[in-house]
C-alpha positions in Angstrom: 164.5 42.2 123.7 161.7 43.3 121.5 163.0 45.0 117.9 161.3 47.2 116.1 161.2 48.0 112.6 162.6 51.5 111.8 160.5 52.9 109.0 157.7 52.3 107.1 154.8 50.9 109.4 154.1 47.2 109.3 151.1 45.3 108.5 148.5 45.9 111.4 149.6 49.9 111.7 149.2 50.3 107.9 145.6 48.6 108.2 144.9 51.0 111.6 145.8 54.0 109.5 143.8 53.0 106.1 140.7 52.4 108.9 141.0 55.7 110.6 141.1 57.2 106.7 137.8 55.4 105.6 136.0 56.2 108.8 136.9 59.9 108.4 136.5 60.0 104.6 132.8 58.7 105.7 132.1 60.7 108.0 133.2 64.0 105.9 131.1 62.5 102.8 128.2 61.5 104.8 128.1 65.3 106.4 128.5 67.0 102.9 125.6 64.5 101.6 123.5 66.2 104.4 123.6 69.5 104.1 123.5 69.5 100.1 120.2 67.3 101.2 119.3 70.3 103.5 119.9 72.6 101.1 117.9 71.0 98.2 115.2 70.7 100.4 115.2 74.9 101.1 115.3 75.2 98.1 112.4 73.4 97.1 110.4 74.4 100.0 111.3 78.0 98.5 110.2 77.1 95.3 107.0 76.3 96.0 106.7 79.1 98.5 106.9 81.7 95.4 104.7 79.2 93.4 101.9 79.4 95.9 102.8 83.1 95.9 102.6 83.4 92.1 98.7 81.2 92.1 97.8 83.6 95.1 98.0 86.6 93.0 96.8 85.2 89.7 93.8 84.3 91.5 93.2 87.7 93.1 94.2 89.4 89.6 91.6 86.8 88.3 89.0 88.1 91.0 89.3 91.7 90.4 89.4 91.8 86.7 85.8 89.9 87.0 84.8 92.4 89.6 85.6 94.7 87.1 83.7 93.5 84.3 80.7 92.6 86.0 80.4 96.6 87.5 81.4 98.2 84.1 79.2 95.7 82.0 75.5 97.1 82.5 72.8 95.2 83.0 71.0 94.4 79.4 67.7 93.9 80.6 67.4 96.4 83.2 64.6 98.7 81.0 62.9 95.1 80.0 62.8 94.2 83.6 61.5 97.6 85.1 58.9 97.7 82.5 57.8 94.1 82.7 57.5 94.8 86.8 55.5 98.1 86.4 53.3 95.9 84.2 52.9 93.5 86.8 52.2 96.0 89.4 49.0 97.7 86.9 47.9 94.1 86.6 47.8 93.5 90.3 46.1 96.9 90.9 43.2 95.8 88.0 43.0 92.6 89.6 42.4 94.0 93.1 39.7 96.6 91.0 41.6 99.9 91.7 42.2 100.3 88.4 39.6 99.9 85.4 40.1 97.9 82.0 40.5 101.7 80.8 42.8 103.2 83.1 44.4 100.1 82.9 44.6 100.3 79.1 46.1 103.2 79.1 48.9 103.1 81.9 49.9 100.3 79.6 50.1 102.4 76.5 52.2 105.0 78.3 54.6 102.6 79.5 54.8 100.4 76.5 55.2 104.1 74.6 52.6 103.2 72.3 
C-alpha cells in the first residue's frame, strides 16, 4: 500500500502550485499592461484630436482677422489710380483724334485740379 504524506504538499505539488501562480500572475500583469496601453493610446489620440482642434481655429481666427483688415484698410491709391485711368482714357480719345491738343489740355487741367 501506497502512503501518503499528511500535510504540507511535497516536492512536485509545491512546483504545480508555484506554476499555476506564475501563469496567472502573467496573465493578470500582461492584461493590466494592455489596457493601460489602450488607454495611453486614447489618450493620445485625444490629445491630438483637441490639438488639431485648437490649429483649426487659430487658422480660421487667422483668416478672418485678415479678412477684416484687408475690407476695413482702404485702398491708398484708389484717387491715384482713377485719375491716372481717366488720363489714359483722354489720351486714347486724342490719339484716336476725338479730342484736340486743346480740349485735351484742358480735360487734363480739370482732372489734375490745376
Amino acid at each position: 500500500m501506497m502512503r501518503r504524506r499528511v500535510g504540507r504538499p511535497g516536492l512536485v505539488g509545491t512546483m504545480a502550485r508555484t506554476a499555476v501562480i506564475a501563469g496567472t500572475a502573467t496573465a493578470v500583469s500582461g492584461g493590466v499592461a494592455r489596457r493601460q496601453q489602450a488607454k495611453a493610446e486614447q489618450s493620445a489620440q485625444a490629445d491630438a484630436y483637441q490639438q488639431q482642434q485648437a490649429y483649426e481655429q487659430q487658422q480660421a481666427m487667422a483668416q478672418q482677422a485678415a479678412a477684416q483688415q484687408a475690407a476695413a484698410a482702404p485702398a491708398p491709391a484708389a484717387g491715384e489710380q482713377d485719375t491716372i485711368t481717366q488720363l489714359k482714357e483722354l489720351a486714347a480719345l486724342k490719339d484716336q483724334g476725338i479730342l484736340t491738343e486743346e480740349e485735351f489740355a484742358a480735360q487734363k487741367a480739370k482732372i489734375l485740379g490745376s
